[in-house]
C-alpha positions in Angstrom: 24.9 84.3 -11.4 23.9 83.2 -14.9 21.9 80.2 -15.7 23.6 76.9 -17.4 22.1 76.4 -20.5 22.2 72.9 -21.6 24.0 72.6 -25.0 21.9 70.4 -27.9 25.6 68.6 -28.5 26.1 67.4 -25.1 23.0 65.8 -24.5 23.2 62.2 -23.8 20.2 60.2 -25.0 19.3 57.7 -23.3 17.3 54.2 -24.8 15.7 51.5 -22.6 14.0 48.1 -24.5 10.6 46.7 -22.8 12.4 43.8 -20.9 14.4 46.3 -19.2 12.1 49.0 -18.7 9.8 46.5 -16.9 12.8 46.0 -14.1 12.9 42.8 -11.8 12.2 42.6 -8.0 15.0 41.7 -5.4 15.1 41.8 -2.3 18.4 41.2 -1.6 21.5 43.2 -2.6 25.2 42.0 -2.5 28.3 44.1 -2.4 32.0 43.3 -3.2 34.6 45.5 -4.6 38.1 45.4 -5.6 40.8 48.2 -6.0 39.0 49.3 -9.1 35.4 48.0 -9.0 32.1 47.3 -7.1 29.9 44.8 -7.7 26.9 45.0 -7.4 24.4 41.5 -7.0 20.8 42.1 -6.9 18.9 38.5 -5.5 16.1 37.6 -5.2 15.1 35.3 -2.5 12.2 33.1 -2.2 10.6 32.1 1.7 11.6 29.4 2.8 13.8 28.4 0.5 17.3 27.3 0.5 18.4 28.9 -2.9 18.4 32.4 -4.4 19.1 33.6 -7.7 21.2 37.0 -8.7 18.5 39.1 -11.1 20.9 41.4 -12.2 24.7 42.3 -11.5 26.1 45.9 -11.9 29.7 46.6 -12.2 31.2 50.2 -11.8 34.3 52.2 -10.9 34.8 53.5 -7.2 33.8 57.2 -8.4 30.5 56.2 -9.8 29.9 54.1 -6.6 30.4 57.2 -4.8 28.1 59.2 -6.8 25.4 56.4 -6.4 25.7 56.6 -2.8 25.1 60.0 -2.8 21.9 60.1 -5.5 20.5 57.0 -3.0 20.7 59.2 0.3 19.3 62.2 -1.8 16.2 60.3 -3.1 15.7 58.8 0.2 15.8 62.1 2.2 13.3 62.8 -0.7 11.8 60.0 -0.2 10.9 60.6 3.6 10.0 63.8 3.0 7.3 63.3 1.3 6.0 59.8 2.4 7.7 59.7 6.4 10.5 58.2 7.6 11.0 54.2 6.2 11.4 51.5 8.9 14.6 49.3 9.4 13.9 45.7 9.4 13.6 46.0 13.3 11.0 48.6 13.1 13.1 51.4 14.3 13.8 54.5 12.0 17.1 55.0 12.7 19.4 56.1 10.1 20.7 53.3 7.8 24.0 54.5 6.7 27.6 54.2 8.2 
């Protein structure tokens, strides 16, 4: 089977200012969706505190959701991998989706 070569005309170039390419912690992500979108709220929430702020929100169609889904389940099979399985909130390893 031949190898894909990468055409100079379809490549997608990619820019990311400082402020952005520093990211922001959450700890918190929120998920809604309509017929046509998911919505994506990333909080962050303080101890013992009775507020939390959304850091970021990402909206995106149901096929790039999927694909998200997919590229998060990769990286974390990756993930464990390399570094061993990560712990649920409860301490048990068990798998987190579905």
């Amino acid at each position: 089977m031949a190898d894909k070569k990468t055409n100079p005309a379809n490549t997608l170039k990619i820019q990311i200012d400082d402020d952005t390419a520093q990211g922001c912690y959450t700890n918190l992500v929120m998920l809604n969706h309509t017929e046509t979108e998911f919505v994506f709220d990333f909080v962050y929430v303080q101890p013992q505190q009775p507020k939390a702020k959304v850091r970021s929100r990402i909206l995106c169609n149901p096929q790039r959701a999927k694909g998200l889904l997919h590229a998060l389940a990769d990286n974390i099979k990756m993930y464990e991998n390399r570094f061993g399985p990560i712990k649920n909130g409860d301490g048990s390893s068990g798998e987190v989706m579905h």
